[in-house]
C-alpha positions as CSV (number, residue, x, y, z in Angstrom):
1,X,88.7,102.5,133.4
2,X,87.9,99.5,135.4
3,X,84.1,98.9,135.2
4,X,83.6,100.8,132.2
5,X,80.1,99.7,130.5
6,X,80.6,98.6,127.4
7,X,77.7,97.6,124.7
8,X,78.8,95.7,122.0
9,X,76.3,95.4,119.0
10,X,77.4,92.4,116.8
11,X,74.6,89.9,114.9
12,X,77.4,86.8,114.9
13,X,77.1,85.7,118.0
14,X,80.3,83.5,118.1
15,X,82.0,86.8,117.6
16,X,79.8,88.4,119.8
17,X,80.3,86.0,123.1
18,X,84.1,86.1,122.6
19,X,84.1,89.5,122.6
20,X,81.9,90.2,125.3
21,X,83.7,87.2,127.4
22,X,87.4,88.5,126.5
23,X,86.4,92.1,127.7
24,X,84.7,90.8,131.0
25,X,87.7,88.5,131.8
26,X,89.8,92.3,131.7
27,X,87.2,93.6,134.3
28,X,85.0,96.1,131.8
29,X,80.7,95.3,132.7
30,X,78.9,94.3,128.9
31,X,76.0,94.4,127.4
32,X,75.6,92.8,124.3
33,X,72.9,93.5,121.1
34,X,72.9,91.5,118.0
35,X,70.9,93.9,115.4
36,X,70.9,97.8,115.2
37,X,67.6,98.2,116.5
38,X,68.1,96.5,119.7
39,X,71.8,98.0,119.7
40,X,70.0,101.5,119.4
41,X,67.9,100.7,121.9
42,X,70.6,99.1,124.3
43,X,72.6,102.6,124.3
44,X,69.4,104.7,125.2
45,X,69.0,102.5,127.8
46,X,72.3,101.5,129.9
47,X,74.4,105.0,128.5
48,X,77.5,103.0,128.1
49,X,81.2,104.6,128.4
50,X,82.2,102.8,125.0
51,X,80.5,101.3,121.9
52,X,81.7,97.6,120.0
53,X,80.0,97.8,117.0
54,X,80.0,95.9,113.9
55,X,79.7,97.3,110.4
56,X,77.0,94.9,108.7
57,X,73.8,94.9,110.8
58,X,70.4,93.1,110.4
59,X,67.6,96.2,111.0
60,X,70.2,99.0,110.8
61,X,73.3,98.9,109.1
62,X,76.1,99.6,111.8
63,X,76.5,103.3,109.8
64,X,72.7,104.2,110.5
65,X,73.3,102.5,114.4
66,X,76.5,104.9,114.6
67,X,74.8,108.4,113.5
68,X,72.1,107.9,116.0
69,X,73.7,106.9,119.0
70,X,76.0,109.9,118.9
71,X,72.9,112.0,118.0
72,X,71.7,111.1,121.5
73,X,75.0,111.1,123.2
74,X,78.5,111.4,122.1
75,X,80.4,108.1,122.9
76,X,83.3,106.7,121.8
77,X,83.4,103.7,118.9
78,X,85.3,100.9,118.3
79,X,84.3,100.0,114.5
80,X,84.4,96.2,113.4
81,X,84.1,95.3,109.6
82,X,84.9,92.4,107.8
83,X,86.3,94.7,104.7
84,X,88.7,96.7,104.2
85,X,88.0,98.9,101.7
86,X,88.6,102.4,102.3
87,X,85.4,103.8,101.7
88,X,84.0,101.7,104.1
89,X,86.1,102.8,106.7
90,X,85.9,106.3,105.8
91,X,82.3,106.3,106.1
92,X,82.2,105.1,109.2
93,X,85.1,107.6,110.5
94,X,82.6,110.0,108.6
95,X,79.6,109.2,110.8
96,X,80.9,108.9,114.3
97,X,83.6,106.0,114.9
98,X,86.6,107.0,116.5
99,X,88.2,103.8,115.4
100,X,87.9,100.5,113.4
101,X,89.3,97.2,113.0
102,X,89.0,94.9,110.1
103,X,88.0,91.3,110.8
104,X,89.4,88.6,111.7
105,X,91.6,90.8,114.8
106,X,93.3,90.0,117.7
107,X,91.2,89.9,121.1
108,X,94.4,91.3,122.6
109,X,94.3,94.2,119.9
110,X,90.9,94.7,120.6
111,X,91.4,94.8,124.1
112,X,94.2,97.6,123.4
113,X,92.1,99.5,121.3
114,X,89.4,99.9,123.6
115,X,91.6,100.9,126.6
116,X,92.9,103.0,124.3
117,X,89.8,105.1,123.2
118,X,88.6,105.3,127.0
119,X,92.3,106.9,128.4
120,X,91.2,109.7,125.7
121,X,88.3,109.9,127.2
122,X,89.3,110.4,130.8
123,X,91.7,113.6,129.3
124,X,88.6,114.9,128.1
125,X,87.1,117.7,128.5
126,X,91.1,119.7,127.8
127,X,91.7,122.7,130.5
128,X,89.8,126.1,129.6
129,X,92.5,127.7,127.3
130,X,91.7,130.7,125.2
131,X,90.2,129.9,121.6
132,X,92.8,129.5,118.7
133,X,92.2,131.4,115.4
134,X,93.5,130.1,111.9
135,X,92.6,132.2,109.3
136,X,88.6,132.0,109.4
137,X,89.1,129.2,111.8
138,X,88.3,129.3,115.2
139,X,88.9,126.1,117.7
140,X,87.4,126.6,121.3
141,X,88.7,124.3,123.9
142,X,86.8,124.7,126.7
143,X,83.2,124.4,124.6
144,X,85.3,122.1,122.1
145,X,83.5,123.7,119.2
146,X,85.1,124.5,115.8
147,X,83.7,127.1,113.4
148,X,84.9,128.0,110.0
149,X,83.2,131.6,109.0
150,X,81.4,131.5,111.6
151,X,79.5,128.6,111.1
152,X,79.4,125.7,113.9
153,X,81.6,122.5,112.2
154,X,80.5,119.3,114.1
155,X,83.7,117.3,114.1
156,X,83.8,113.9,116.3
157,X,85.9,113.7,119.5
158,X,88.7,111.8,117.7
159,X,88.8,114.8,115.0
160,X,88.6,117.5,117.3
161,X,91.6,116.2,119.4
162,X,93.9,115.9,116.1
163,X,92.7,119.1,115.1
164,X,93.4,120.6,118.3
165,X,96.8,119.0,118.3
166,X,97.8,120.2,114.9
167,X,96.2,123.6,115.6
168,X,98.2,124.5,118.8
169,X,101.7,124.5,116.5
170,X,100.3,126.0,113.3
171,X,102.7,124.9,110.5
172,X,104.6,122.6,112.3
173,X,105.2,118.8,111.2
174,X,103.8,116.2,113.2
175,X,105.0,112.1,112.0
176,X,102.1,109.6,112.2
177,X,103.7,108.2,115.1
178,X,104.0,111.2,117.1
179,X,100.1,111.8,116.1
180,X,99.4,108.2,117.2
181,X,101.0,108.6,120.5
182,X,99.3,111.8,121.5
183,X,95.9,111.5,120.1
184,X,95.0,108.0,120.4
185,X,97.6,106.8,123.1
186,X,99.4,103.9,120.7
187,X,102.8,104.0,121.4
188,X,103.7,100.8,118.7
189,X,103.4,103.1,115.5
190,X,100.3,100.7,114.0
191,X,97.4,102.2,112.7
192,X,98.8,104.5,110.6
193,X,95.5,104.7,108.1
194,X,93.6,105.7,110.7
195,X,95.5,109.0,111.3
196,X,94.9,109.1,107.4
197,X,91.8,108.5,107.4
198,X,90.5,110.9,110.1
199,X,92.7,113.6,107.9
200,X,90.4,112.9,105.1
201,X,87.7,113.5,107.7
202,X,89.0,117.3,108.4
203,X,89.6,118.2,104.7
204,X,86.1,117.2,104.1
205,X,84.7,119.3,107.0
206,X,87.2,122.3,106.9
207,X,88.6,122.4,103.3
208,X,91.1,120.6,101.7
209,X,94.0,123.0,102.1
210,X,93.8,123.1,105.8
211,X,95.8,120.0,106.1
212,X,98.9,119.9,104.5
213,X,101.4,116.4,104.0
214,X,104.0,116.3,104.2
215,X,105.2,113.1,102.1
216,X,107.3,110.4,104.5
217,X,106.8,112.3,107.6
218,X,103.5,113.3,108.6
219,X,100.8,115.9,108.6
220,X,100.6,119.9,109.0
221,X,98.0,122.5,109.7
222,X,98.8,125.3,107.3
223,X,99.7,128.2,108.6
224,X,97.4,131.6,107.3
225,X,99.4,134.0,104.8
């Protein structure tokens, strides 16, 4: 994890140069882009192990900046937006991010967060396992694909790991903690709206029934009749 490249695309550059400083001080290399062109541009380039990016753009909105860097290359995202309205934040789940924080945040979070995101992606790829079948569901491990009828479902990394998760104990209940522990590796219980809203990402994908809550405790993948 030490050494990981990390390009962060933010046009403030006060916010910018703390950032990039507070994330060299931990030992992570950085490369820094202050519109969505150039922050396209930078990730074509240098193929970083984790994107910073910011929300509200010049050239490309962070949204547009989002869909085409994982069009070239899956890579993980770290989300910053200065609001917090759901939408927002679902859009950008929607597109790519794996996770977001509103502004102002804590450096230290930040910090947390992205070591966060790059454990999950040194598990990855999961052990060759036999493909799991719900109902006209079928999750492959080992080619992490998901297809519903038959038809390819491109879910991010983040939403294929909670699906996984949920898939491998068909109707059992999993808290918000215990899905924030084992997918995203926090251990503090924060961050509970981002299991929600990466839920809201599988419904809209795979159905809206395929997800059950369970109200006070958590989430469960429903189990076919």
């Amino acid at each position: 994890m030490t050494g990981a490249l990390i390009c962060v695309i933010e046009d403030e550059e006060v916010i910018a140069s703390a950032v990039a400083a507070r994330l060299r001080a931990e030992g992570f290399t950085v490369e820094v882009a202050h519109d969505g062109h150039d922050g396209v541009a930078l990730c074509e380039r240098v193929r970083p192990d984790l994107v910073v990016l910011d929300l509200m753009l010049p050239g490309l909105d962070g949204l547009e900046v989002c869909r085409r860097v994982q069009h070239s290359r899956p890579v993980p995202v770290l989300m910053l937006t200065a609001r917090g309205e759901e939408s927002d934040l679902l859009v950008g789940l929607a597109v790519g991010a794996d996770d977001y924080m509103t502004k102002p945040f804590s450096p230290r979070e930040l910090v947390a967060r992205v070591r966060a995101l790059l454990r999950r992606v040194e598990r990855r790829p999961a052990p060759p396992g036999d493909a799991v079948r719900i109902g006209t569901l079928e999750i492959d491990p080992a080619a992490r694909l998901v297809r519903s009828g038959g038809e390819i479902v491109h879910l991010t990394p983040t939403e294929f790991d909670l699906l996984a998760l949920l898939a491998g104990r068909p109707g059992a209940v999993f808290s918000r903690e215990q899905l924030l522990a084992d997918v995203w590796g926090w251990r503090d219980g924060s961050g509970q709206r981002t299991v929600d809203s990466h839920v809201r990402g599988l419904r809209r994908k795979l159905g809206s029934d395929l997800v059950r809550t369970v109200h006070g405790v958590g989430y469960a993948l429903e189990s076919p009749a």
